[in-house]
N, C-alpha and C positions, 0 to 999 in steps of 0.2 A: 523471930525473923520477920522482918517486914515482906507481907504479902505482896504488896508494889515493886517488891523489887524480886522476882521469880525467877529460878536460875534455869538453865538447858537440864531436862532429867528429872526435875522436881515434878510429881505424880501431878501438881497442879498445874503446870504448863501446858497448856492447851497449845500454845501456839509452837512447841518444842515436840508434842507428838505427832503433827502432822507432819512438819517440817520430814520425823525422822520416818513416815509412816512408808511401807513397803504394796502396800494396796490401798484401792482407791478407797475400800469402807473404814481402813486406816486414819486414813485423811478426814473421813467423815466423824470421828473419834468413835466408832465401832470395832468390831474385833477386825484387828491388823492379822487378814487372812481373805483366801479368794473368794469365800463365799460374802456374796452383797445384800444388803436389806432388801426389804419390798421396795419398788417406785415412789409410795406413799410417805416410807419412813426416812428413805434416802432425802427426799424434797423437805420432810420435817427437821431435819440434823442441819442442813446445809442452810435452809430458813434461819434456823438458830443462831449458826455460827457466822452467817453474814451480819447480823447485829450485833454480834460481840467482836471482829475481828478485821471488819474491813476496815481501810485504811482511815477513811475518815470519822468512826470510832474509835479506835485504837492507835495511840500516841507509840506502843512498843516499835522498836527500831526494823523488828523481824516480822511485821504484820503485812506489810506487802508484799512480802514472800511466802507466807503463810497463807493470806485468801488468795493468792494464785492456785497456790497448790491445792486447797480444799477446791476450788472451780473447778479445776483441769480433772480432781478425782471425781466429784458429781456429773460434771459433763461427760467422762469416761464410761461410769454407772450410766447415765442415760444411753450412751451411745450403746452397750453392752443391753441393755431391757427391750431396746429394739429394733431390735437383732443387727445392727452394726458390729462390725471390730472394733475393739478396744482404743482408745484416743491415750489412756495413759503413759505408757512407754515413751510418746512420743512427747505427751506435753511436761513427764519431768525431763526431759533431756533439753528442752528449750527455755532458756530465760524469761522470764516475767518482765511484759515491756506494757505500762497501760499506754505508749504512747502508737502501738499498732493497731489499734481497734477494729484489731478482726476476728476479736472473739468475744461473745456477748456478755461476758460479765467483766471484761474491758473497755468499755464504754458508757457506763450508766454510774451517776450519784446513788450512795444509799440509799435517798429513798425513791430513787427512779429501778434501784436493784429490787427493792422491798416488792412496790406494784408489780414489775415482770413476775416476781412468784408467788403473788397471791395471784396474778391472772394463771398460773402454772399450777399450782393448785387445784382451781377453781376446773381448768380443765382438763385435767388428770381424775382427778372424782367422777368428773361429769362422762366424758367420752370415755374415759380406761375402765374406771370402777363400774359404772350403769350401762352404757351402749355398747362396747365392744362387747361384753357376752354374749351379747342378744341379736349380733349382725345377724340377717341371713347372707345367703350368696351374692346377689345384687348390692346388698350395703356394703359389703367388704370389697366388691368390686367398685363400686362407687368411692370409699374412701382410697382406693390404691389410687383410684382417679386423682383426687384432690389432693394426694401424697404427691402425685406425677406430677403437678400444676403448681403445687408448693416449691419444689425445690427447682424446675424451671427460673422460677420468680426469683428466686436466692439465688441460682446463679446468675442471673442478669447483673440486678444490684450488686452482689460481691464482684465481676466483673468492672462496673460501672467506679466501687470504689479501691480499683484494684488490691479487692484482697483473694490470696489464692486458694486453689482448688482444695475445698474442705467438706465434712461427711454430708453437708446439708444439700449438696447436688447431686443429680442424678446418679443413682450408684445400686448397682444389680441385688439387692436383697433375697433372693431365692425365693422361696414360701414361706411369708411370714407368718403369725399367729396372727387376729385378729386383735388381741392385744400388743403385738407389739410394733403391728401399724397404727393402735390409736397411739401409743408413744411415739409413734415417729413422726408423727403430723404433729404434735401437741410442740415436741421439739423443732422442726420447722417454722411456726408460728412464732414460739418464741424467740428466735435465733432473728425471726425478720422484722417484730419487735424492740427486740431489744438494739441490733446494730442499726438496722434500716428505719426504724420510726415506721414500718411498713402494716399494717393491717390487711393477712391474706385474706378473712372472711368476708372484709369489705371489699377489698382489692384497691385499696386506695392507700397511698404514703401521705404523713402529716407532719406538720415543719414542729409540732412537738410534741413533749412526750403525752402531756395533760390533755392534750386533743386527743390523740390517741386514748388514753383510756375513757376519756368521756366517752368517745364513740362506741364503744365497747363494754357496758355496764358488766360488770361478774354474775350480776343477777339474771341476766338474759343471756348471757354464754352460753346454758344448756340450750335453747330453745337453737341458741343461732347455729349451732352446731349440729342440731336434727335435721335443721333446714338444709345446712351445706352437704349431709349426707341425702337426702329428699332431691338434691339440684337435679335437672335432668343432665342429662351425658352430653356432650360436647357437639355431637353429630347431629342430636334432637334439635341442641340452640341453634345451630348452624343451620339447620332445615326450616325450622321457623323464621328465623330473620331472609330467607330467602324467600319466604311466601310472604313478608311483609308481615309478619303477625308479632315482631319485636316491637318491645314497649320502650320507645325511643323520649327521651325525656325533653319534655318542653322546653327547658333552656336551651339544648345543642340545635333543635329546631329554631326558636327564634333566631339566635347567630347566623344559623346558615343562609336561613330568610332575607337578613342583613346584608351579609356579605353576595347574597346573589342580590339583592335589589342597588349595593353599590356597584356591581359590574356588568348590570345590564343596561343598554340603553334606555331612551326616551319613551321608544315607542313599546318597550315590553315590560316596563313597570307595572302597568294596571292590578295584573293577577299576583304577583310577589305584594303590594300594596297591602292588598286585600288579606292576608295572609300574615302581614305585620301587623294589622289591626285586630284580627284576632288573637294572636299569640299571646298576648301580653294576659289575655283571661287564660290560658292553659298556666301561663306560668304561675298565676295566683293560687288557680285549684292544686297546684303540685306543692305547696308550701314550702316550694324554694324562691329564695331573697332574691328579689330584683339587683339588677346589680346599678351601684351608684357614677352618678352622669361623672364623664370625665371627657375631656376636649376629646378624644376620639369617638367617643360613643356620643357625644354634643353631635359632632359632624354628621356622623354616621345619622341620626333620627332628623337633623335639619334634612339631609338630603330626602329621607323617605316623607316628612312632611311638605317638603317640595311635588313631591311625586304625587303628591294627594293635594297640592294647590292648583299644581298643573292642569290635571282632571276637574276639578270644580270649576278654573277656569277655560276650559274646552266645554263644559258641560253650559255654561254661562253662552259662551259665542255663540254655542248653535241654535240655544233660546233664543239669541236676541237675531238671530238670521231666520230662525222661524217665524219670529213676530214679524220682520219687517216686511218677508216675502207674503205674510197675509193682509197686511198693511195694504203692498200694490194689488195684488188682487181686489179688495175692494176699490179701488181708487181705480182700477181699470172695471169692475161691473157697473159703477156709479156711471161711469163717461159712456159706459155701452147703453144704460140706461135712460140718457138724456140724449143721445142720438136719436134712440127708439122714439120718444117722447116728440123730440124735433120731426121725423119724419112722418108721424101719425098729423101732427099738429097740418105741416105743409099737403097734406093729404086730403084732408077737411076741408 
């Protein structure tokens, strides 16, 4: 029998036991039953079977009903490790549409699916396998934090692209384990990733995907992720940016500098001036790019080099009115002095 041509039920169809699998570790070709793999092995299976099965490997007619269904059972298991409800029930009852892209493995090329799980990997190892044993109190409360501020962020965006209310928003989790808020954050990340092109740790969205992972090397994940447990609490930032002790970045300084030195008059230039002529050395030491001249930003520095010709030539006038007034002053001691001279002379 030609192996190319695989029938429904043949022990080798891979793509025929998910299809008929009854659980999600089914779908993951694990034993078709409720109990699920580790976190680790479930991300190894599903790793696998995206290279053998997603649609743009696999010519089989039944492949994009097959990686649906393996996703919806991986993203089930996920959702089930921490400590969510279960997603499966619901995603076989719903048809496989890649043109809805409101679910993350809906939206990405192979090998833009590849990257999201080696970044999913990388930090599953890192925060589930090493730091979540080791929270204390304050870490676990610190991560519920940045769990609270993940899925805020998610619902925005999912809002913004109207897609609807899904487990990655705000949603009452009781007492979790401390392992299965580092699953639930690692999945948030991913989710905002993969649909949104979003980076929570930076807190910055990228127009693509290769920005994104550049920003985010795998080899630095662990460190970045000590740090975002390390952040202070919300209240602290807040207290400090109110005593002025926030580290405001040289570029949104200069802009503003800008934009106040175009809307003030004549006579209040001087100190905004002053303050554009420094900037430009903060921005260097920050080793962020200067941004290149364009007819707006042309105008915008004409008018402030104005503002500094202005000054040099107001500084110019009151020289030359200083010189002159010393000018008459001698030219009035001179004539006082040959007065004196005259009436000494008429005296004699």
């Amino acid at each position: 029998m030609d192996i190319s041509q695989l029938q429904p039920g043949d022990k080798e169809d891979v793509l025929g036991r998910i299809l008929d699998a009854r659980h999600p570790s089914g779908a993951l070709l694990g034993e078709d039953t409720l109990q699920r793999p580790s976190p680790l092995e479930s991300l190894q299976r599903y790793k696998s079977l995206v290279n053998q099965i997603h649609p743009e490997r696999c010519v089989d007619a039944r492949a994009k009903e097959a990686f649906a269904r393996s996703s919806a059972a991986f993203d089930a298991v996920c959702a089930m490790d921490s400590g969510c409800a279960s997603t499966w029930e619901v995603a076989k009852s719903r048809p496989a549409s890649h043109g809805a892209q409101s679910r993350w493995w809906e939206v990405s090329s192979v090998a833009e699916m590849q990257n999201l799980l080696d970044f999913r990997m990388a930090a599953t190892k890192a925060l589930y396998s090493e730091m979540a044993c080791s929270l204390d109190a304050a870490g676990c409360e610190q991560l519920e934090q940045q769990i609270l501020s993940a899925e805020k962020v998610s619902e925005h965006l999912d809002r913004l692209s109207e897609i609807k209310r899904n487990r990655f928003w705000p949603v009452s989790r009781g007492t979790p384990t401390p392992q299965q808020s580092a699953l639930r954050y690692i999945d948030i990340l991913c989710h905002l990733r993969g649909v949104h092109c979003f980076e929570q740790l930076h807190g910055r969205q990228y127009h693509h995907a290769a920005d994104l992972q550049a920003a985010t090397p795998l080899t630095q994940l662990g460190d970045l992720l000590r740090r975002c447990l390390q952040r202070s609490a919300p209240s602290e930032l807040s207290m400090a940016a109110s005593d002025g002790e926030s580290d405001t970045d040289p570029l949104d300084r200069f802009m503003a500098s800008i934009e106040a030195e175009v809307s003030l008059p004549h006579s209040g230039r001087a100190e905004v001036s002053q303050i554009l002529r420094e900037e430009p050395q903060g921005l260097a030491d920050s080793g962020r790019p200067r941004l290149r001249p364009t007819a707006t930003t042309s105008s915008t520095h004409l008018t402030a080099e104005g503002a500094v010709a202005e000054q040099r030539a107001a500084a110019s006038a009151m020289a030359a009115a200083d010189g002159q007034a010393k000018q008459q002053r001698q030219l009035q001691n001179q004539l006082l002095g040959d007065l004196e001279s005259e009436s000494e002379a008429e005296g004699s």
